[in-house]
C-alpha positions in Angstrom: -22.2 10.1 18.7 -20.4 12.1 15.5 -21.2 15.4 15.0 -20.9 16.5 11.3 -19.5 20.1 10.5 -21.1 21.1 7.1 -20.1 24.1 4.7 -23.5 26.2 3.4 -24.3 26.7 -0.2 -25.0 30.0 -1.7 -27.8 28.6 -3.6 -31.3 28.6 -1.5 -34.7 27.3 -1.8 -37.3 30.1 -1.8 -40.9 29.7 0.6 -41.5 28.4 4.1 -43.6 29.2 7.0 -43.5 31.3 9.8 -41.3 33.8 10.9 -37.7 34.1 11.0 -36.1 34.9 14.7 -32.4 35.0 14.4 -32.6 33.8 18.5 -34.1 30.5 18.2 -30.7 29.2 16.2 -28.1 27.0 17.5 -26.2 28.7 21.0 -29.1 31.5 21.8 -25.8 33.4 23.2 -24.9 34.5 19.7 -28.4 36.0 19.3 -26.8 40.3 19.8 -24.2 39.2 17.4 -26.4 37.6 14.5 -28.8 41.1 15.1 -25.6 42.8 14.2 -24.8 41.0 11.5 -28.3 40.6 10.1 -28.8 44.5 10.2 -25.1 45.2 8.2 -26.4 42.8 5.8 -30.5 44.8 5.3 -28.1 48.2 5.3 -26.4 46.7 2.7 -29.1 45.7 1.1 -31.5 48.7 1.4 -28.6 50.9 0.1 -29.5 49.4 -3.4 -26.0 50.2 -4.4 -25.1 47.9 -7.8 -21.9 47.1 -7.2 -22.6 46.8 -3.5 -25.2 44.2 -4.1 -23.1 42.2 -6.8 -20.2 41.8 -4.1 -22.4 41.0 -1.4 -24.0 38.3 -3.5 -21.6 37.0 -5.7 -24.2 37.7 -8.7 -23.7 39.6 -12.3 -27.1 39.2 -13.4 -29.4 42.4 -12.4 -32.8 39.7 -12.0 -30.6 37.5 -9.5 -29.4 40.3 -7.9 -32.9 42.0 -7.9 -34.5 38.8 -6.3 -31.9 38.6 -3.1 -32.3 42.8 -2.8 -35.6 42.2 -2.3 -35.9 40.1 0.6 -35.7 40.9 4.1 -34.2 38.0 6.1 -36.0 39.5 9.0 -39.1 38.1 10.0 -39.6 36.4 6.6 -40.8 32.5 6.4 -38.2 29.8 7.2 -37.3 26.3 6.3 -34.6 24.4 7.8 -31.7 24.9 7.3 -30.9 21.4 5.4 -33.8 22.3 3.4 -33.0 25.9 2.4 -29.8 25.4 1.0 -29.7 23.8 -2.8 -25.9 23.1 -3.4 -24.2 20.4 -5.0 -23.1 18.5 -1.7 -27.3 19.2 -0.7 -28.7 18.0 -3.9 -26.6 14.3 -3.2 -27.6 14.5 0.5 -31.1 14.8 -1.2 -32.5 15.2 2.3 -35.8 14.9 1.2 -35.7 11.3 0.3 -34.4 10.2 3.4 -37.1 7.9 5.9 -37.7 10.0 8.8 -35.1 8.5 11.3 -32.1 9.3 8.8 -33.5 13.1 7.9 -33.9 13.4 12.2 -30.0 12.2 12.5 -29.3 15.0 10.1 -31.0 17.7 11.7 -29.9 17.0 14.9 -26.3 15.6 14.0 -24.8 18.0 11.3 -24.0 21.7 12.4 -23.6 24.2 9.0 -21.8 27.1 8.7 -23.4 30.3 7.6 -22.2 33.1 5.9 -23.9 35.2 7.7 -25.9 33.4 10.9 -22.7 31.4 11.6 -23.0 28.0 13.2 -26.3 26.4 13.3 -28.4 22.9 13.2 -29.6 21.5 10.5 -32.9 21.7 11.6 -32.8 25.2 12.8 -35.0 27.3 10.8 -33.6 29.7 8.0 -35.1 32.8 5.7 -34.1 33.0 2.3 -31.2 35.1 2.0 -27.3 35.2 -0.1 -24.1 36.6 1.4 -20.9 34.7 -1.0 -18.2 33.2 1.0 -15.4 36.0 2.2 -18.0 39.0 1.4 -17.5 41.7 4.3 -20.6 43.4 5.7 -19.0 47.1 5.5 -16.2 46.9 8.2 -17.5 43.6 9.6 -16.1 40.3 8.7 -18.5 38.0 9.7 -16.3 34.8 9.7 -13.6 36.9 12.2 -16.9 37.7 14.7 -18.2 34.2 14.4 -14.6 32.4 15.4 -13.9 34.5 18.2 -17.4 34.2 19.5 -18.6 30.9 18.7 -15.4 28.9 19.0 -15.8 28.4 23.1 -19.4 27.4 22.2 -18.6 25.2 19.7 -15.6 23.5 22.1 -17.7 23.4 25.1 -20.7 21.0 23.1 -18.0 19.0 20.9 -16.4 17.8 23.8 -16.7 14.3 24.2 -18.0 13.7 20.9 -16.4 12.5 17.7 -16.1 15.7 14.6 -16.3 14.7 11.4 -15.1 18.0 9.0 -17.0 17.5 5.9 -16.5 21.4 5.2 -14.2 23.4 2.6 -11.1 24.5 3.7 -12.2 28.1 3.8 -14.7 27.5 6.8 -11.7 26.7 9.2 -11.7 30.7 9.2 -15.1 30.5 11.2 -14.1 27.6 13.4 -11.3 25.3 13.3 -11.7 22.6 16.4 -9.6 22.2 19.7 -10.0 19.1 19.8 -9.8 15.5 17.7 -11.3 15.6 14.3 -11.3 14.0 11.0 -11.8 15.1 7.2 -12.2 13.6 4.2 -10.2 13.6 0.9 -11.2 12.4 -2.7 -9.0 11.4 -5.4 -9.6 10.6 -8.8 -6.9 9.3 -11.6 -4.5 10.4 -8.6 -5.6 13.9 -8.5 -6.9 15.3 -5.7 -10.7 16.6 -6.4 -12.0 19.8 -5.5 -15.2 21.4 -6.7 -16.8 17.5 -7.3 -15.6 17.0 -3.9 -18.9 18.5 -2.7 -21.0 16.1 -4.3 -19.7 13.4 -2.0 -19.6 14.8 0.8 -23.2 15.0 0.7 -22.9 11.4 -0.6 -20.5 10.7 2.4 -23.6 12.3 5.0 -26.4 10.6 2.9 -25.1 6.9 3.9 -24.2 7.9 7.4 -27.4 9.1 7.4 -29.2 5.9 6.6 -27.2 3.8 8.9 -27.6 5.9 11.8 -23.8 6.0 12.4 -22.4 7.0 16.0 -19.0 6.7 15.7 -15.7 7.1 13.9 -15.1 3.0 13.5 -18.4 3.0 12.4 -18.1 5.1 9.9 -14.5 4.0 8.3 -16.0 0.2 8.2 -19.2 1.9 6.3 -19.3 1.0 2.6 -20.0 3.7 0.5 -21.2 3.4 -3.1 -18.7 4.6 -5.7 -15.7 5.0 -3.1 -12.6 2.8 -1.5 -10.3 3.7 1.3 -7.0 4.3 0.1 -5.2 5.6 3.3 -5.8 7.6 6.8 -3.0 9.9 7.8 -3.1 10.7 11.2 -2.1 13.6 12.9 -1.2 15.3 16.6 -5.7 16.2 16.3 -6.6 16.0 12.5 -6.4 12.6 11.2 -7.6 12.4 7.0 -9.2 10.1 5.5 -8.7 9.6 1.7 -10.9 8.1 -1.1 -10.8 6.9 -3.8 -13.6 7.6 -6.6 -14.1 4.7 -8.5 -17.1 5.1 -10.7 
């Protein structure tokens, strides 16, 4: 079966129901360090500092910033974590539309890589919360704690499975796999694509999705709307596979 490695958005739903506990997410080992993490992050928060708060959100405007300041991921409603995050590459997943057998291969299939809970299911339920990508919790960096502590995990329950990286570049800093994996690439006119290149990945999930997809040939012989293979360069463990947008 393929495992899917997702980036996060920094966008969220708001709501949900019942209570968030930072133990019942993906490799209950990492529950000390996520308490950590989670109580830099309410310091942070609870210090009410301006300038504090716009680096730890990535936000200018005071309302946005006043919204995030006043939530406390801790013991506040959840959704899953496929549903909390609004994104570009989660608005073309459009998760909600999916019959229930593709949204269950999502949940269970795709693991997405939080700023500040580090890896977890899709289905593994999530507060509302922001911390931007690269933000530091005082001293802590949270994608340094999560790669030295998560990486084992993360090798130990890849192995024998086939990876496909659907993540930005930046999330190798929180995990970047031992073993055999592939990414994607997406050209258009020639030129590679970058911030547009989140809306197919979630396009890219979205079919695999649908056709309930378990392994690599399976996926490379899938047809998906709007794009044609162009090449696969393969590598010693990274092989890429690149597209071509033709819309």
């Amino acid at each position: 079966m393929i495992t899917i490695l997702l980036a996060p958005s920094e966008g969220k739903r708001p709501g949900g129901e019942g209570a968030f506990d930072p133990c019942r997410l993906l490799f209950d080992t990492l529950c000390p360090l996520r308490r950590r993490l989670l109580e830099a992050y309410r310091s942070l928060i609870r210090s009410g500092d301006p300038e504090t708060l716009q680096k730890l959100f990535g936000l200018k405007k005071a309302h946005e910033i006043a919204r995030y300041a006043s939530l406390d991921p801790l013991g506040a409603p959840v959704l899953p974590a496929v549903e909390r995050y609004s994104g570009v590459a989660f608005d073309h997943l459009d998760y909600a539309s999916l019959p229930e057998a593709a949204r269950r291969y999502v949940r269970e299939n795709t693991v997405i890589f939080s700023n500040l809970f580090g890896p977890v299911l899709a289905g593994d339920p999530l507060p509302d919360y922001r911390l931007t990508q690269g933000a530091a919790l005082g001293e802590i960096r949270p994608e340094v704690e999560y790669r030295k502590a998560a990486s084992p995990l993360l090798d130990h329950a890849l192995e024998g499975k086939e990876i496909l990286d659907l993540r930005a570049g930046f999330y190798d800093k929180f995990y970047k796999p031992s073993l055999p994996y592939t990414t994607l690439k997406f050209l258009k006119n020639g030129k590679v694509v970058s911030h547009w290149a989140k809306a197919y990945r979630g396009l890219v999930l979205r079919q695999i999705a649908l056709h309930g997809v378990e392994n690599l040939e399976a996926f490379l012989a899938l047809p998906i709307p709007g794009l044609a293979l162009e090449e696969i360069r393969e590598g010693k463990l990274r092989r890429e596979v690149i597209y071509r947008i033709d819309e």
